[in-house]
LUMDREN-521361 format. One record per residue (C-alpha): x, y negated, z; residue in three letters; residue number from 1. Coordinates in nm, 4 decimals, always signed. Layout:
BEGIN
NODE         u         v         w   aa    i
NODE         X         Y         Z  ALA  NUM
...
END
This chain:
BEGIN
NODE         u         v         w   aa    i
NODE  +10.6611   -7.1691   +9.5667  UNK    1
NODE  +10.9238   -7.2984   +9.8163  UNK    2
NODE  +10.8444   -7.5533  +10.1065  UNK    3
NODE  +11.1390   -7.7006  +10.2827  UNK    4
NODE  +11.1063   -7.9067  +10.5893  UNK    5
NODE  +11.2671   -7.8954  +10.9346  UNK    6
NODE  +11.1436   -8.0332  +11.2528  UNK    7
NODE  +11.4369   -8.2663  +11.2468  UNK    8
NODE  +11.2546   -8.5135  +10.9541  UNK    9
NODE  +11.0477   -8.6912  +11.1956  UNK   10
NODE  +11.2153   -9.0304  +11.2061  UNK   11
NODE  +11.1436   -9.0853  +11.5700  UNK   12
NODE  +10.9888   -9.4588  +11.5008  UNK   13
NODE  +10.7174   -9.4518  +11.7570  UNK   14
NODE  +10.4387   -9.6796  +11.6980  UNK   15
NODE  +10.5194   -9.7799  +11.3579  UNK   16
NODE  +10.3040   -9.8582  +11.0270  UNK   17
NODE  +10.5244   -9.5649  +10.8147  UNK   18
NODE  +10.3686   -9.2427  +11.0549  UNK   19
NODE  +10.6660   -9.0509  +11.0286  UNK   20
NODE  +10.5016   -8.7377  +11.2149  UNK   21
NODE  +10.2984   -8.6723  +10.9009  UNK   22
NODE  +10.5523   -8.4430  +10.8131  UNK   23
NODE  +10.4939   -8.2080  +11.0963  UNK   24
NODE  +10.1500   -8.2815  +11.0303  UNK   25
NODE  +10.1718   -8.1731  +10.6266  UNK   26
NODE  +10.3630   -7.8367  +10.7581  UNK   27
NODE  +10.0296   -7.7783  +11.0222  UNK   28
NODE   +9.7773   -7.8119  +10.7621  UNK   29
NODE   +9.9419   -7.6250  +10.4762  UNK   30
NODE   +9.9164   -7.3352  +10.7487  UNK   31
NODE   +9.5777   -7.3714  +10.8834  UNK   32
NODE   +9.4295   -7.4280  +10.4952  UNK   33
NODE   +9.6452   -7.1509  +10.4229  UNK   34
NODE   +9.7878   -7.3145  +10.1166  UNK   35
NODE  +10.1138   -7.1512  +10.2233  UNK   36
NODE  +10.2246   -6.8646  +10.3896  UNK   37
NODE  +10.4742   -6.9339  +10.6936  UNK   38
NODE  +10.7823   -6.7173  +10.5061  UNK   39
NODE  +10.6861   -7.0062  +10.2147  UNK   40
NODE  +10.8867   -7.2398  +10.4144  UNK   41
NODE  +11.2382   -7.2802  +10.4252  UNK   42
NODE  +11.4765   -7.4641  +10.6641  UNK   43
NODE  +11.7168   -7.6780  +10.4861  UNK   44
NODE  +12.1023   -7.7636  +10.6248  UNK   45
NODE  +12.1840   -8.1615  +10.6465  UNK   46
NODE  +12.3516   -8.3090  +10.3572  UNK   47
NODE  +12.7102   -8.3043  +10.4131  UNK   48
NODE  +12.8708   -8.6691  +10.4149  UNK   49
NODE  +13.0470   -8.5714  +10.0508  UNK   50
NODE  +12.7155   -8.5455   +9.9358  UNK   51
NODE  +12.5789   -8.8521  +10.0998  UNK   52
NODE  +12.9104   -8.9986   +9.9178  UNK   53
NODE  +12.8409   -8.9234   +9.5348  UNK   54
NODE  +12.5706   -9.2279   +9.6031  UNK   55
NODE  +12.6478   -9.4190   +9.8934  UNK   56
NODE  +12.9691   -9.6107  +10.0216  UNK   57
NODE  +13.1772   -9.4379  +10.2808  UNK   58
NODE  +13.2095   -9.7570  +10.4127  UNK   59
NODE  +12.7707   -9.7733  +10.4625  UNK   60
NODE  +12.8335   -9.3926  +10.5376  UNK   61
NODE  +13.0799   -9.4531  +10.8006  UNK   62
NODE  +12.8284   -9.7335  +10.9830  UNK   63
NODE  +12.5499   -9.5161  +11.0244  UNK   64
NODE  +12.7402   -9.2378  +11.1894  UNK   65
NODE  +12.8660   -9.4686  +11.4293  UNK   66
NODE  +12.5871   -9.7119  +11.5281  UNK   67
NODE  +12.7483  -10.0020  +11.3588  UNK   68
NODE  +12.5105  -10.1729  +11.1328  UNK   69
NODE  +12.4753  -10.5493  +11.2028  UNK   70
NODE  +12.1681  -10.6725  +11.3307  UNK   71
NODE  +12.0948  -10.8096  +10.9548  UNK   72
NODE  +12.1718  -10.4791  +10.8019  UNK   73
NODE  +11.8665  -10.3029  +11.0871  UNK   74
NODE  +11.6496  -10.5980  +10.9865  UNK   75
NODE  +11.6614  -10.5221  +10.6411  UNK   76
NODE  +11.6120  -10.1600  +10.7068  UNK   77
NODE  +11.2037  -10.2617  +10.9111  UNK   78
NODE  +11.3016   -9.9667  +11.0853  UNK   79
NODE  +11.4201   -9.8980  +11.4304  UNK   80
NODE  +11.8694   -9.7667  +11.4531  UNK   81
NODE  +11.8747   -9.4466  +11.6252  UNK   82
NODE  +12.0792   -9.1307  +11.5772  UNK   83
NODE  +11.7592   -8.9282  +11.5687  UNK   84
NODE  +11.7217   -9.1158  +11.2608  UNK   85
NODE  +12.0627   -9.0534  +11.1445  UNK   86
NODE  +11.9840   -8.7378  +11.2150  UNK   87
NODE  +11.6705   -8.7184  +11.0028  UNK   88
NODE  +11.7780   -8.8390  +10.7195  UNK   89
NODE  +12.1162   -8.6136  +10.6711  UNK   90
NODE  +11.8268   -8.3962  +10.6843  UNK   91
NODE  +11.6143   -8.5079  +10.4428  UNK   92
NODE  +11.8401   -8.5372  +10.1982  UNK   93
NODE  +11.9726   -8.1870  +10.2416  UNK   94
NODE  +11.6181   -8.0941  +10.1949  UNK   95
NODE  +11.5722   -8.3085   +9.8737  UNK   96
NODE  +11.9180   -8.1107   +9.7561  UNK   97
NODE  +11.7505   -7.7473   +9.8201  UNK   98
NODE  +11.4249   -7.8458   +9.7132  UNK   99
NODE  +11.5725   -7.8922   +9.3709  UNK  100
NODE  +11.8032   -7.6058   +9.3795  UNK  101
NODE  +11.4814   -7.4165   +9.4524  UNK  102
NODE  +11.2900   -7.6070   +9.1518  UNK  103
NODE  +11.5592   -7.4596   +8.9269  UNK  104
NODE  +11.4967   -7.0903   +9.0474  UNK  105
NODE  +11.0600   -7.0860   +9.0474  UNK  106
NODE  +10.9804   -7.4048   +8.8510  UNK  107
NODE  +10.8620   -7.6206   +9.1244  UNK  108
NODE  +10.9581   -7.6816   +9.5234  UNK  109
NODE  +10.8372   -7.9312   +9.7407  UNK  110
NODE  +11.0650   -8.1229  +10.0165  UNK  111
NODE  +10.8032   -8.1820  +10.3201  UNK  112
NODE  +10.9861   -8.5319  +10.3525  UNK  113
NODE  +11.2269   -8.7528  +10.1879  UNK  114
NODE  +11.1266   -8.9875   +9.8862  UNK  115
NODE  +11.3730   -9.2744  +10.0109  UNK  116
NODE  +11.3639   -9.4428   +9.7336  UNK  117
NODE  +11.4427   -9.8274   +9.8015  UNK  118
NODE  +11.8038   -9.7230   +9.9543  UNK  119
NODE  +12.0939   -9.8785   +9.7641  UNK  120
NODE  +12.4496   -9.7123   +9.7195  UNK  121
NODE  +12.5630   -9.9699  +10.0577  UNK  122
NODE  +12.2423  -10.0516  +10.2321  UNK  123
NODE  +11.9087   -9.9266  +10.3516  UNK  124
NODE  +11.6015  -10.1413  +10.3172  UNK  125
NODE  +11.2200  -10.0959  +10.3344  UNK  126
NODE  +11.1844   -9.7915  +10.5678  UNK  127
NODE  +11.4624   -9.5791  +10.3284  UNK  128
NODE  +11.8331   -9.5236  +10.4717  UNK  129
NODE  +11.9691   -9.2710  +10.2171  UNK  130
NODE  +11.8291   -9.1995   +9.8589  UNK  131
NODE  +11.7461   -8.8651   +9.9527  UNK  132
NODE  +11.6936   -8.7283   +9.6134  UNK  133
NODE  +11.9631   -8.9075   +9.3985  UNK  134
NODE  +12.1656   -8.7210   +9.6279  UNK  135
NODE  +12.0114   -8.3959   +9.4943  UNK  136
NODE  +12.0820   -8.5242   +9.1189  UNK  137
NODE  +12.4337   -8.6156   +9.1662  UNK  138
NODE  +12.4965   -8.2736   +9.3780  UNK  139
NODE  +12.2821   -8.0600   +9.1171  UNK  140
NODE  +12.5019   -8.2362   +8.8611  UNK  141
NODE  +12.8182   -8.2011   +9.0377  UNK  142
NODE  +12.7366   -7.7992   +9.0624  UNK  143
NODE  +12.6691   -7.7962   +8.6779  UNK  144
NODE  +12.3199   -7.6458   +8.7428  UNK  145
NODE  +12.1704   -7.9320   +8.5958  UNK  146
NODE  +12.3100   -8.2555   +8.3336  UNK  147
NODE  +12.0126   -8.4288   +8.2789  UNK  148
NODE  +11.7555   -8.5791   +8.5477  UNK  149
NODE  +11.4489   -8.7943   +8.5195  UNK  150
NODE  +11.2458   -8.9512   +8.8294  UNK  151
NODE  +10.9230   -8.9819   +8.8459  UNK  152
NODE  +10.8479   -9.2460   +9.0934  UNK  153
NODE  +10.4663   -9.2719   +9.1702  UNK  154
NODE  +10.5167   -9.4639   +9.5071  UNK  155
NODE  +10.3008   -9.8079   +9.4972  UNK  156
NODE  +10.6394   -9.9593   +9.5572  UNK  157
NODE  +10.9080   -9.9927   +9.2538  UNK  158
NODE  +11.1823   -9.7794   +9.2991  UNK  159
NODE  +11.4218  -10.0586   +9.3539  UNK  160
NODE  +11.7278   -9.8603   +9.4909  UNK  161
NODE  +11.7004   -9.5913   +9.2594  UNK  162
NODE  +11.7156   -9.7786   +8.9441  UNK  163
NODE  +11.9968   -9.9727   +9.1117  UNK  164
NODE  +12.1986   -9.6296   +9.1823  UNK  165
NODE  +12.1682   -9.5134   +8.7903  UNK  166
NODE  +12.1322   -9.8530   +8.6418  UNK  167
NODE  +12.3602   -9.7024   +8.2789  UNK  168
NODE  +12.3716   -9.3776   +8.3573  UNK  169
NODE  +12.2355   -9.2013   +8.0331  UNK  170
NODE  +12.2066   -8.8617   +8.2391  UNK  171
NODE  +11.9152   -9.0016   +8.4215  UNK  172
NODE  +11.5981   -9.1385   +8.3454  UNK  173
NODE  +11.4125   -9.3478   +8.6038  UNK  174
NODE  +11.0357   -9.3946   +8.5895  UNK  175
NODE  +10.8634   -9.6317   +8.8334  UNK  176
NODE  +10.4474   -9.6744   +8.8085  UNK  177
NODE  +10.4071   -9.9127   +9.0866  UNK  178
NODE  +10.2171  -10.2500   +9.1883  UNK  179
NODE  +10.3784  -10.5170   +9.0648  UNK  180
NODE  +10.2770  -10.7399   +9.2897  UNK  181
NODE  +10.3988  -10.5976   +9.5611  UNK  182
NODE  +10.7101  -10.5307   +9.7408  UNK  183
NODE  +11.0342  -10.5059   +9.6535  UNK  184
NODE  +11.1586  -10.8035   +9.5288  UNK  185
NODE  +11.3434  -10.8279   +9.3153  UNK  186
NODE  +11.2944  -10.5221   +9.1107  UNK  187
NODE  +11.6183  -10.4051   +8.9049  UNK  188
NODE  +11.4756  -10.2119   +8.6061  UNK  189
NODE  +11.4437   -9.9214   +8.5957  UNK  190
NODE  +11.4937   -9.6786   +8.2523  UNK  191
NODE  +11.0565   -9.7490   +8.2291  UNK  192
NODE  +10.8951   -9.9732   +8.4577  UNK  193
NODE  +10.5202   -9.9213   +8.4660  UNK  194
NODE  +10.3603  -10.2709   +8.6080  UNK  195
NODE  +10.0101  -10.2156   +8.6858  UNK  196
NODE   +9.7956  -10.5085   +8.8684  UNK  197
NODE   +9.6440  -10.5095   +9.1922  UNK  198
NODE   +9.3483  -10.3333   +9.2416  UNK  199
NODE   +9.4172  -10.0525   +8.9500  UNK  200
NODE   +9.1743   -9.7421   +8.9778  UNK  201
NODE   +9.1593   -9.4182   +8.9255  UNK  202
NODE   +9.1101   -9.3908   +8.5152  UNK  203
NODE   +9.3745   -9.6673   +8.4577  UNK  204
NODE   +9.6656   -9.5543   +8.6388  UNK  205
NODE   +9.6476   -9.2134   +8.5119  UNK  206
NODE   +9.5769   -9.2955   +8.1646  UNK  207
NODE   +9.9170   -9.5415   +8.1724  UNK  208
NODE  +10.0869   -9.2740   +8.4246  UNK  209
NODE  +10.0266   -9.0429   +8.0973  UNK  210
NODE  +10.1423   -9.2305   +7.8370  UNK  211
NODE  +10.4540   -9.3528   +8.0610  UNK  212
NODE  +10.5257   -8.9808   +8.0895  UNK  213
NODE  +10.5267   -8.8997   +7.7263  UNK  214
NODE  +10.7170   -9.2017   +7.5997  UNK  215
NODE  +10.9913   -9.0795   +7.8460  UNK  216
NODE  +11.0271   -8.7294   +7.7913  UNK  217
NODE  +11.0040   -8.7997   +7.3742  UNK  218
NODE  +11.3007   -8.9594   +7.4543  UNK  219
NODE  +11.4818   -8.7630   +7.6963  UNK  220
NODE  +11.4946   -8.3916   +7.8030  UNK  221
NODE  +11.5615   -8.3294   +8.1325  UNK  222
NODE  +11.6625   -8.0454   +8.2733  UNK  223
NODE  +11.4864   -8.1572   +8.6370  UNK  224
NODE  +11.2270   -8.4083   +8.7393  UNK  225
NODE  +11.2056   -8.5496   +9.0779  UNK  226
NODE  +10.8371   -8.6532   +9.1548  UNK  227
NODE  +10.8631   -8.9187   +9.4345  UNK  228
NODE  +10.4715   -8.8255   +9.5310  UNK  229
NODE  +10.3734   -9.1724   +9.7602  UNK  230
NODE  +10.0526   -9.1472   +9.9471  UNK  231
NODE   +9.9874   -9.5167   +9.8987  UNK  232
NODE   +9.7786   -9.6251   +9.5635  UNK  233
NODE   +9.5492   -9.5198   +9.7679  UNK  234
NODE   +9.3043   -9.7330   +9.8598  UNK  235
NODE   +9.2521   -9.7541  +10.2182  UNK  236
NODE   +9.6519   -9.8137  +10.2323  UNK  237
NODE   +9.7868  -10.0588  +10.4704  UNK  238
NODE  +10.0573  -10.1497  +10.2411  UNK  239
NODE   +9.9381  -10.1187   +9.8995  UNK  240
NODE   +9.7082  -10.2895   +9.6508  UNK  241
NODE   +9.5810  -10.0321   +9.4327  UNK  242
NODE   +9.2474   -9.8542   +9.4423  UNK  243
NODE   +9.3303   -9.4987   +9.3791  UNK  244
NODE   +9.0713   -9.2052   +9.5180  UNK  245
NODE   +9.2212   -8.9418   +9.6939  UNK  246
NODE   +9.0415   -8.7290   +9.4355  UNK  247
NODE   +9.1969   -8.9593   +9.1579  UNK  248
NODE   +9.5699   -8.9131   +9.3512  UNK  249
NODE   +9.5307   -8.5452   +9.2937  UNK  250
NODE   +9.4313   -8.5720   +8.9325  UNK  251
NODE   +9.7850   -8.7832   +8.9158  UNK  252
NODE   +9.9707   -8.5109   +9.0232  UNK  253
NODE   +9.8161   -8.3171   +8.7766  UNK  254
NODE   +9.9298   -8.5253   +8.5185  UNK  255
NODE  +10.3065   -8.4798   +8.6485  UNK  256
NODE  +10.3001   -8.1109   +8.6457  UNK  257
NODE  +10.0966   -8.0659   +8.3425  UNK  258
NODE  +10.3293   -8.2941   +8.1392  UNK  259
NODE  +10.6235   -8.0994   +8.2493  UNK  260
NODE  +10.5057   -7.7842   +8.2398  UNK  261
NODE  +10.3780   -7.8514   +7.8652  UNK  262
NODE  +10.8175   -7.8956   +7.8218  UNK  263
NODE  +10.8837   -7.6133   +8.0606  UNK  264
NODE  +11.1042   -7.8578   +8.2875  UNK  265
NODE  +11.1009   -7.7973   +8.6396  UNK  266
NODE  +10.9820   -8.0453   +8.9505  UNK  267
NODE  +11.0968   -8.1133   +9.3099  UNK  268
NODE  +10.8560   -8.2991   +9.4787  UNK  269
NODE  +10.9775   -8.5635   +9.7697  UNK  270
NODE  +10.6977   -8.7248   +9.9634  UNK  271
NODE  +10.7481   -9.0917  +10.0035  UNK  272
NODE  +10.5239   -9.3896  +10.1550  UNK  273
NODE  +10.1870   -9.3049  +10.2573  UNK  274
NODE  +10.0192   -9.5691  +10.5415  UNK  275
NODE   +9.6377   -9.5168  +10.5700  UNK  276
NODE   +9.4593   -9.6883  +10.8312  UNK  277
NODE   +9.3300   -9.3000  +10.8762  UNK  278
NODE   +9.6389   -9.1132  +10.8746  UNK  279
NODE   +9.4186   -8.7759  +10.8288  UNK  280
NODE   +9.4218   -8.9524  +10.4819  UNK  281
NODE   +9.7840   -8.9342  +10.4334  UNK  282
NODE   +9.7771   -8.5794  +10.5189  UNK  283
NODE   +9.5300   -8.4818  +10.2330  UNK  284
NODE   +9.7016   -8.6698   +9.9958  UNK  285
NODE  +10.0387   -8.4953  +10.0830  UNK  286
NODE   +9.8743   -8.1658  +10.0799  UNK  287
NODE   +9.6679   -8.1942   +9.7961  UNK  288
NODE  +10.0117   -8.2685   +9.6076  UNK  289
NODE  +10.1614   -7.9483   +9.7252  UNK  290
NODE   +9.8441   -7.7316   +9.6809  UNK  291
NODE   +9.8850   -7.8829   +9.2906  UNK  292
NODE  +10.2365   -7.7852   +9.2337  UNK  293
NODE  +10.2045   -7.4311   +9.4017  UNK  294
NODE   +9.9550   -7.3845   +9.0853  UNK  295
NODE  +10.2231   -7.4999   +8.8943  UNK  296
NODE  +10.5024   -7.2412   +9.0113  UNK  297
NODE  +10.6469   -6.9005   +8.9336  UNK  298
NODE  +10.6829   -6.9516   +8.5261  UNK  299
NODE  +10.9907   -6.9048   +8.3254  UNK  300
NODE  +11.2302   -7.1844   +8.2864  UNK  301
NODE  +11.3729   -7.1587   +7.9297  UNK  302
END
């Protein structure tokens, strides 16, 4: 299985609640554990701004590039402007584009980064500039390698901007599982919105993570799925309400690839949100999701 990440992802925030080092971090322990091998891991090139363009405004586009976002437009974003995070996230969603190019080719491929799923088509909000991966879709689409797409958005936070970005688009299928009481509001829906209540464990949220899963793809066959793989049901998490085991996060991700494997459909994994008080925490739960979908490689798409 394929790895991409570059060095470039970190978003440079300093001392911030979203520790965007853990994706250096991820890349160091899949080494030392020797989950992956270093030739495993690929470098991706930065999205180019026509494929930041089949999602977002040129106008939002043309902003970012130049350090002209208002002071509102920042606020909303609960990130810090910079063009090292320009930088980072031209990056991540080139990775997000490769990692399902690479999907395609061995079944699964993980992005060491992106997820950035609360980014709108003209505005950035809640830690996400660009919607790394609906960038991937529209550019795998675009190619013709793929027509049909489904997300899989396990993040504790509803995938607001995504299900704005294909809000009646019957080429893609949105899944959210997510707290409901919990950030964003509102929440645009999404294709299937899985609510679950604060304080959810373990057996719950796979059991309805499950059945979400099967009601989808009994409806829809897609020729991709992008799992957006959130650290944060957990349930040390700074930002989340749910009281998911690390051991019970793995068994999650378990249920993704098993369910699409069972259909032969391939999956790109993007990272997401992940804020443990422990940040060592974050890092298992990261790299027990790529130690999962490496069992889950090198079998024949048909």
């Amino acid at each position: 299985m394929k790895l991409v990440y570059s060095n470039q992802y970190d978003l440079n925030l300093g001392n911030h609640v979203f520790p965007s080092i853990k994706y250096r971090l991820i890349k160091e322990k899949l080494l030392r554990d020797r989950i992956v091998d270093a030739q495993d891991i690929v470098e991706p090139r930065a999205a180019s701004e026509d494929d930041i363009a089949l999602v977002h405004s040129r106008d939002y586009i043309r902003k970012l590039q130049a350090g002209k976002l208002s002071y509102l437009e920042i606020l909303r974003l609960e990130i810090p402007y910079s063009p090292e995070l320009v930088r980072a996230v031209w990056m991540a969603a080139g990775g997000s584009i490769l990692a399902g190019r690479l999907a395609l080719e061995d079944g699964t491929a993980a992005n060491i980064g992106g997820g950035f799923h609360h980014a709108y088509p003209d505005h950035g909000e809640g830690f996400c500039v660009l919607n790394d991966f609906a960038i991937g879709i529209r550019r795998l689409q675009k190619d013709k390698l793929i027509e049909l797409a489904m997300t899989v958005d396990c993040d504790v936070h509803h995938g607001n901007g995504t299900a704005a970005i294909f809000a009646g688009d019957p080429s893609v299928y949105t899944l959210s599982i997510h707290q409901v009481n919990n950030y964003p509001y509102p929440k645009p829906p999404s294709t299937l919105d899985i609510n679950l209540r604060d304080g959810v464990e373990d057996e719950e949220y796979c059991d309805e993570l499950g059945k979400g899963i099967d009601e989808a793809l009994s409806n829809f066959k897609p020729d991709l799925i992008y799992y957006v793989a959130g650290a944060d049901p957990y349930q040390d998490d700074q930002l989340g309400g749910l009281k998911l085991s690390i051991e019970g996060l793995e068994r999650r991700d378990r249920v993704v690839f098993e369910k699409a494997r069972a259909r032969n459909i391939p999956v790109a994994v993007t990272l997401a949100g992940g804020y443990s008080r422990q940040v060592e925490d974050t890092i298992e739960i990261h790299t027990n999701t790529i130690r999962v979908a490496k069992e889950f490689s090198n079998y024949s798409i048909s």
